[in-house]
N, C-alpha and C positions, 0 to 999 in steps of 0.2 A: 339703215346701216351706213359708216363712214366708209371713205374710201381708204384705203390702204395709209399708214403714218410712215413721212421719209424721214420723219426727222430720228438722229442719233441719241443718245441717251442725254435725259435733261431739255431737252428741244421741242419749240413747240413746232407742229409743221404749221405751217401760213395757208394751207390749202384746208384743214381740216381743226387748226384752234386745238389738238389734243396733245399730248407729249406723244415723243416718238415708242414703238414698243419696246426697250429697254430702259423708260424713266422709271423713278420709281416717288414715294411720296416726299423724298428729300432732295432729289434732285429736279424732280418738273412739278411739284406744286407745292402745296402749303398744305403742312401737316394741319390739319384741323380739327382742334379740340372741342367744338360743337358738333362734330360729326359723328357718325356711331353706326357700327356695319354691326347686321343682326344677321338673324337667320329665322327659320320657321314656319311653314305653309301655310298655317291659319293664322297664328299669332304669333307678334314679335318674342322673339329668344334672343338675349344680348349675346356677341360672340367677348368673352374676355380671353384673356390667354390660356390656352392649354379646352379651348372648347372642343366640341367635333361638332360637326355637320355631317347629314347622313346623305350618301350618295345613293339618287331617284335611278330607275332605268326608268325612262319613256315610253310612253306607250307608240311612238315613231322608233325605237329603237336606240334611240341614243341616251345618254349619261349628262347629268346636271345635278347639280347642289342649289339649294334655294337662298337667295339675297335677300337682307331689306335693309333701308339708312333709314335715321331718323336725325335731322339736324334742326338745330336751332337759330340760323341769321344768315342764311343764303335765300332763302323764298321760296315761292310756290311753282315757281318756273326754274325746272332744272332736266339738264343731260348729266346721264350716266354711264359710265363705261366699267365693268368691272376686269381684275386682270385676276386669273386663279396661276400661280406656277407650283413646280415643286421645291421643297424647299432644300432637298437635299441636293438638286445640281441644277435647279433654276429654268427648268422644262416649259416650258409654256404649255397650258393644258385646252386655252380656251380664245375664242378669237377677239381679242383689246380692242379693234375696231368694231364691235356690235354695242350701238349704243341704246340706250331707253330714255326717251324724251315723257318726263312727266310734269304734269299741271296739276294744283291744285283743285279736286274734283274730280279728276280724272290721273290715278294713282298714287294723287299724294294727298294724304288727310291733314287738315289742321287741328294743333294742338294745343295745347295748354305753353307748351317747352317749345313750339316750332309745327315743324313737319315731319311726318312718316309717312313712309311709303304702305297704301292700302291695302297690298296683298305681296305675295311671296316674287321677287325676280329670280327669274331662271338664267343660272349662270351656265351656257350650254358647253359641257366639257368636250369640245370637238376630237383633241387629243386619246381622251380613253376608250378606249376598246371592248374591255370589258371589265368586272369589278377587281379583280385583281392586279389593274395597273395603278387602281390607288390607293382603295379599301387597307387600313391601316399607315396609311401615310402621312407625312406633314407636308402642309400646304399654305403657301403664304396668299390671303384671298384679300383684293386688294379694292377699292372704290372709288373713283375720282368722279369731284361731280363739280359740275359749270352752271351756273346761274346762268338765269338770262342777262347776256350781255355781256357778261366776262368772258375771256379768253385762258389763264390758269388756274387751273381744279383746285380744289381744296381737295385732301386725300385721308384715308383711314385705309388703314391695314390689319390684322389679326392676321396670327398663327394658330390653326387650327389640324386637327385629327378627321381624316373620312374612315369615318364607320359608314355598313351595310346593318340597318337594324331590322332590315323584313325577311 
């Protein structure tokens, strides 16, 4: 996990290489069009606009939506940080400093097109409490991801719907 980002919006912090927690894909990275934020526990689900994602309770007790990216020209060595907010007053739901360092082998599979991530990331909603603080909501579910070696993410975003479907 990183340590806390000082940096302001659009800024990278110097101690931790990530945008600060109000950048967003336009202002602290590169929109990235070989990027692609999914969802799905077993198998990749593209998220396009207007998808949902169905909110998990944990068997610890807490609340998570499941992640995956699949990209094509950043490589087999990548950090990931995801941000989830609300989209209707910009809530932060989830902690932007919890990152996931994957390898090729080890979470990211090769592809034909690139890389995918080999199984579902749990985006842990530290925020919600219980399913009615989001269940029917809109949520702006965000992914920045760092190759080895670079310092600004490339970024992918959707807007999507949290349904409760169990």
């Amino acid at each position: 996990m990183l340590a806390s980002c000082r940096g302001g919006p659009g800024t990278l912090d110097a101690t931790v290489g990530w945008p600060g927690p109000d950048a967003t894909a336009t202002d602290g990275g590169v929109v990235d069009p070989g990027l692609e934020l999914g969802t799905g526990q077993t198998d990749w689900e593209s998220l396009v606009p207007g998808s949902t994602v169905e909110l998990i309770h944990g068997p610890q007790g807490g609340y998570h939506v499941f992640a995956r990216i699949r990209e094509s020209r950043l490589g087999g060595d990548l950090r990931v940080a995801f941000r989830a907010t609300d989209a209707d007053g910009g809530r932060l739901l989830n902690d932007p400093t919890d990152e996931i360092h994957l390898l090729e082998g080890r979470g990211l599979l090769r592809t034909a097109a690139g890389w995918e991530t080999s199984n579902a990331l749990l985006v842990i909603l530290v925020e919600v409490h219980a399913p009615g603080d989001v269940v029917g909501r809109t949520l702006v579910l965000e992914a920045d991801v760092i190759p080895a070696g670079a310092t600004t993410p490339s970024s992918v975003r959707r807007v999507v719907t949290v349904v409760d479907d169990f």
